[in-house]
N, C-alpha and C positions, 0 to 999 in steps of 0.2 A: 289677474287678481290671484292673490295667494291663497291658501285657504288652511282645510287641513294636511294635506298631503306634503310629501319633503319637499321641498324647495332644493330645483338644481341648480347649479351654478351656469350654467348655459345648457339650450337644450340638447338634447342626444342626437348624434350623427346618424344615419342611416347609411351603408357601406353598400353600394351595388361593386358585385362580384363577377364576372363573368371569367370561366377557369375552361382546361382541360383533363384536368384530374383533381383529384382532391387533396394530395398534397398540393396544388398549387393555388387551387382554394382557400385552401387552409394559411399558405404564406401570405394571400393578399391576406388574409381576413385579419394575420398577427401584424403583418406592415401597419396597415392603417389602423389597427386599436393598439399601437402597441405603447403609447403615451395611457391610456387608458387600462390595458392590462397590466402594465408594472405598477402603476400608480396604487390598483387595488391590491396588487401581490404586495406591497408593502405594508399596508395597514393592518391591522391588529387582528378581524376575523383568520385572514387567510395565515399571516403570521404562526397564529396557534396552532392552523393546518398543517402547518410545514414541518411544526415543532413534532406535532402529533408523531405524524408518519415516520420522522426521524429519529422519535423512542420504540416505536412499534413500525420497523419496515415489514416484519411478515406479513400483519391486517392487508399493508398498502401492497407488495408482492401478489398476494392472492387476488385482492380486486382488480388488479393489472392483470395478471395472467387471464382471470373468467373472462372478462372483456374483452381482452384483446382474440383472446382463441373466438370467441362470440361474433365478435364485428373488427375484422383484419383489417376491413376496408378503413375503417376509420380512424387507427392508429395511423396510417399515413396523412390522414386530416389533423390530428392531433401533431405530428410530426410538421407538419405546414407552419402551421401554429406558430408553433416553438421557436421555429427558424424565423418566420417574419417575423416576429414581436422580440427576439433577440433575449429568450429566457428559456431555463431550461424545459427539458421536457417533462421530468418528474411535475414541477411546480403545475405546466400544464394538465397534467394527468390529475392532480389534486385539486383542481378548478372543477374540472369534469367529475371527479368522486367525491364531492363537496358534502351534498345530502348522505351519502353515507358514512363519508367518515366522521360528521359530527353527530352522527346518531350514535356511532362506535365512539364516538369519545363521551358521550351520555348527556350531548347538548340536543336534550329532546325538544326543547323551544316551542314546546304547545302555545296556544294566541298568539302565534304572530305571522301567519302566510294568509293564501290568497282567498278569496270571493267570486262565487259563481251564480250566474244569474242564468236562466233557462224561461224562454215564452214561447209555446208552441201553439201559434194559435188553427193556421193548416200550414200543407205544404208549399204553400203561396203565402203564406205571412209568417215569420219565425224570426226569432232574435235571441241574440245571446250576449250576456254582461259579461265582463271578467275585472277585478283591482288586483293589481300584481303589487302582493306584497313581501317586503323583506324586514324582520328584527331588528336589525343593524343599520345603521343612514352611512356605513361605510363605504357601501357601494352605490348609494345615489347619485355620485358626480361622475360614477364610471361606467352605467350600463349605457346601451346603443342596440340600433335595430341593424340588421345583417340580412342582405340578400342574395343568392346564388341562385349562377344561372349558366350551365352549360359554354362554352365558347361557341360562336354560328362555327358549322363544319365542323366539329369535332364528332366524331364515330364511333358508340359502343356498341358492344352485343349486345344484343337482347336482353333484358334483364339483369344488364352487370350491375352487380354492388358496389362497382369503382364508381359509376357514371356519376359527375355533378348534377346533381339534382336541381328543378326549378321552384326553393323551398326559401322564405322569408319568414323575420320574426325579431324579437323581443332577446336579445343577449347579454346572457353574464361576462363579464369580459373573460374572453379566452375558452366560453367554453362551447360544445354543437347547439346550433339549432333544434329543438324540440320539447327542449324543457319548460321555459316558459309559451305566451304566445304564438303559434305559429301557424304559417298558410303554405298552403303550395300550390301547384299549376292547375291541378288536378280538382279545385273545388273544393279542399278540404281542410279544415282551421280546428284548430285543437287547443287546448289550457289546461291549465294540472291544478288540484291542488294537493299540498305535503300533506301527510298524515303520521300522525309521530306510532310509534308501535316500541317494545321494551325491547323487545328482541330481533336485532336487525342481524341479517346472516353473515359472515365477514368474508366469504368468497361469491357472494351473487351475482347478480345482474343488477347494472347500474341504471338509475331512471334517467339519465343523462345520453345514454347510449340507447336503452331503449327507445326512446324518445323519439330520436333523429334517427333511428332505423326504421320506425312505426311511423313517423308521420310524417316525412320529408317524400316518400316515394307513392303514398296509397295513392288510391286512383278512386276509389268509394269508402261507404262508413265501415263496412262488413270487413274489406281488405283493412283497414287502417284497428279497427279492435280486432282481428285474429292475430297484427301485426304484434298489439302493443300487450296480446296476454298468452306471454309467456311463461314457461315454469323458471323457477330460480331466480327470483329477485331477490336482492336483497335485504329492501324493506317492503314499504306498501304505499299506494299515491292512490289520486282519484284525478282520472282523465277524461276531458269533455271533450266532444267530438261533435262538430258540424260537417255534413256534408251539403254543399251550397248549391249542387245540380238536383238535388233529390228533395229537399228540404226536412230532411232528417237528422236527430240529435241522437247524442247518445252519453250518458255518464257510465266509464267502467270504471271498478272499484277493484285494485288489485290489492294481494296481501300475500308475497311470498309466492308460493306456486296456486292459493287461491284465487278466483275472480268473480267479479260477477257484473252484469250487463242489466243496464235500465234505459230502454229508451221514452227520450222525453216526446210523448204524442199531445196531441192537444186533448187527450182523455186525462192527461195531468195539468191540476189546474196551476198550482205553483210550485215549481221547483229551483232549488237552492242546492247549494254545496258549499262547503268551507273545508275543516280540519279537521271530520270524525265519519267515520262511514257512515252511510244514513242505511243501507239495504240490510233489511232485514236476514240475511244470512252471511253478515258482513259486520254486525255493530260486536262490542264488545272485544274485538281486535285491536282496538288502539287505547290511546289514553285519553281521559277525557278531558274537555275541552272549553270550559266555561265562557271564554268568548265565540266561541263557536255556537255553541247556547243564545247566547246572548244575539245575534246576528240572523239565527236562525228566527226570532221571535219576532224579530222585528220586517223581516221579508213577508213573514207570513200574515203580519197586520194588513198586508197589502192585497191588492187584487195584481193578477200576473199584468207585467210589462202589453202597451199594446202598441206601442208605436218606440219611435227610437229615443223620441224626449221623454217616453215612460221611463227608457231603461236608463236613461242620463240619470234619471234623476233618481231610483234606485241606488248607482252608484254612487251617489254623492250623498244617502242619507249617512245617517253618525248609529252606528259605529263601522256602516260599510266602507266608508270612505274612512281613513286612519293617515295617522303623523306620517305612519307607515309605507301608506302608498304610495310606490313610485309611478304609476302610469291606470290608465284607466280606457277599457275598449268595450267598445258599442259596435255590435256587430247585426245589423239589419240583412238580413239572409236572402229576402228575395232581390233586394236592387241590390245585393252581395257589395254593400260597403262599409267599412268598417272606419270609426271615430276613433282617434287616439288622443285621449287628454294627459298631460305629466305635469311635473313639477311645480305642483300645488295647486293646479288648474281644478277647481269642481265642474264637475261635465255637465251638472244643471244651468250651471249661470250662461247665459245667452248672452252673456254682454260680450262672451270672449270665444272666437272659434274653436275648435279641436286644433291641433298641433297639426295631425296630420289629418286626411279624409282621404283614403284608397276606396280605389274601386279593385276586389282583389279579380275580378275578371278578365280586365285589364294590368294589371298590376307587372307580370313578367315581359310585357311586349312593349315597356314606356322605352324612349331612347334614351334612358338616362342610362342602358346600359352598354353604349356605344362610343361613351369618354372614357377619355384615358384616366388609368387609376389616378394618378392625381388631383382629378376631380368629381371624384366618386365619394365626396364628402359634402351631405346636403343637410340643413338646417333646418328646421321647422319653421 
């Protein structure tokens, strides 16, 4: 059934990965989205990107160079990319500094990103909402979920920043894992929402790179926020964090080299997130937000989520649910599985499954990643 949400043209592919380094990660990941990455490189958002950058290469020079000196490892992911999807690297590199440079082009885009839903009731019962949303329906027939996972036998040091990671999620075509929904081995699922701010810094740190630095490797909630609050962004987002072994949440709120840390316990009765800081040593940094307002009023009518068909149905009130939203997850913490509803699916209605239903405990040990890339493309 359709509903509010955009209607895809077919559902999204899910790409398992298994690499030896991350450039070659990176190649599968461009090979198999790369009908889907040029497709969206061609349309009119990223289009203006391209133009952007090509009036003003310093902006894009400087955000390349922070980045790159920042996270080396990942310009060779980036570099994968490029080559399997058979486009250039600039263009990839502008998928990735997406959020920033349209904030440097003064495309502040207040009401139109994500929803966060938070129920903490112990650490044996806990759930978390998210609606992944985008402005644009430009990219509705070209996002995909993306999975990486080490190759068996492959051998890193101890803590190397090359190592393929065992991290899945929610992708913009062509760009890391982190930004939107993501999980990894380790128990840990994360979700952002944009926060628009006036002044975004033109050499920072990108939330794209932070992202997939902070939450593709943590191993707990504590590792995964000292990960993700860093000095020198260059704008400001608001990051939820589930830890699935602990049952512990957490929303940080970053702003440039500020942060700050809320975790969601069951001494909070309802908590929510959208597109304006809510923490008190936090508001007044961005712009404000009137359906952010509006969204907020309406969660709080409510008593917190208590089971999984609470938080469906959460998700699917008006105005949390929007034309907007491409996907929608339900994440039950203790039996750690997680509902994926898309294109135009409302996740209240019973009459129609989730798309997908992971168990993310199992999630990195299924044999699905023991075929060859060819068919490493699966359907809902």
């Amino acid at each position: 059934m359709l509903l509010l949400g955009i209607a895809c043209a077919n559902p999204p592919p899910i790409f398992h990965i298994a690499a030896s380094s991350l450039y070659d990660a990176g190649r599968q990941h461009g090979f198999l989205a790369r009908q889907r990455i040029q497709g969206w490189f061609a349309l009119g958002e990223m289009q203006a990107a391209f133009a952007f950058v090509a009036h003003q290469p310093e902006i894009f020079n400087a955000l390349k160079q922070r980045n790159s000196a920042a996270f080396p490892e990942l310009v060779e992911e980036l570099h994968g990319v490029a080559d399997g999807a058979d486009v250039s690297l600039d263009q990839i590199w502008v998928a990735n500094l997406l959020s920033e440079l349209e904030s440097l082009m003064g495309q502040k885009r207040s009401a139109e990103h994500c929803s966060d839903i938070f129920a903490a009731q112990s650490p044996s019962r806990f759930f978390h909402g998210h609606n992944e949303d985008w402005p644009f329906d430009s990219v509705k027939d070209y996002w995909y979920f993306l999975a990486y996972r080490a190759s068996p036998g492959t051998v890193h040091a101890m803590g190397s920043q090359s190592q393929v990671p065992d991290c899945a999620g929610f992708v913009y075509p062509g760009t890391l894992l982190g930004f939107a929904p993501t999980w990894n081995r380790y128990g840990i699922y994360s979700t952002m929402n944009s926060v628009f701010i006036n002044d975004s810094v033109p050499d920072g740190l990108s939330v794209s790179f932070v992202g997939r630095s902070g939450i593709c490797k943590s191993r707990s909630l504590n590792e995964a926020v000292a990960s993700m609050s860093l000095s020198g962004w260059s704008l400001g987002t608001s990051v939820n964090i589930v830890d699935l072994n602990t049952g512990t949440m957490a929303n940080l709120e970053v702003f440039k080299d500020k942060h700050s840390l809320l975790e969601v316990s069951p001494l909070i009765r309802n908590y929510s997130h959208f597109n304006m800081y809510n923490h008190p040593t936090m508001r007044g940094l961005d712009l404000f937000e009137p359906t952010t307002v509006a969204r907020q009023a309406v969660l709080d009518r409510h008593p917190p989520p208590r089971s999984q068909a609470d938080m469906a149905a959460r998700l699917s009130d008006s105005p949390i649910l929007r034309k907007i939203t491409m996907a929608s997850f339900a994440l039950d913490g203790h039996g750690k599985l997680l509902d994926v509803w898309c294109c135009g699916q409302r996740p209240s209605d019973t009459t129609i499954q989730p798309l997908h239903s992971w168990n993310l405990s199992e999630f990195f040990d299924s044999d699905l990643w023991h075929t060859p890339n060819s068919e490493r493309v699966l359907y809902g």
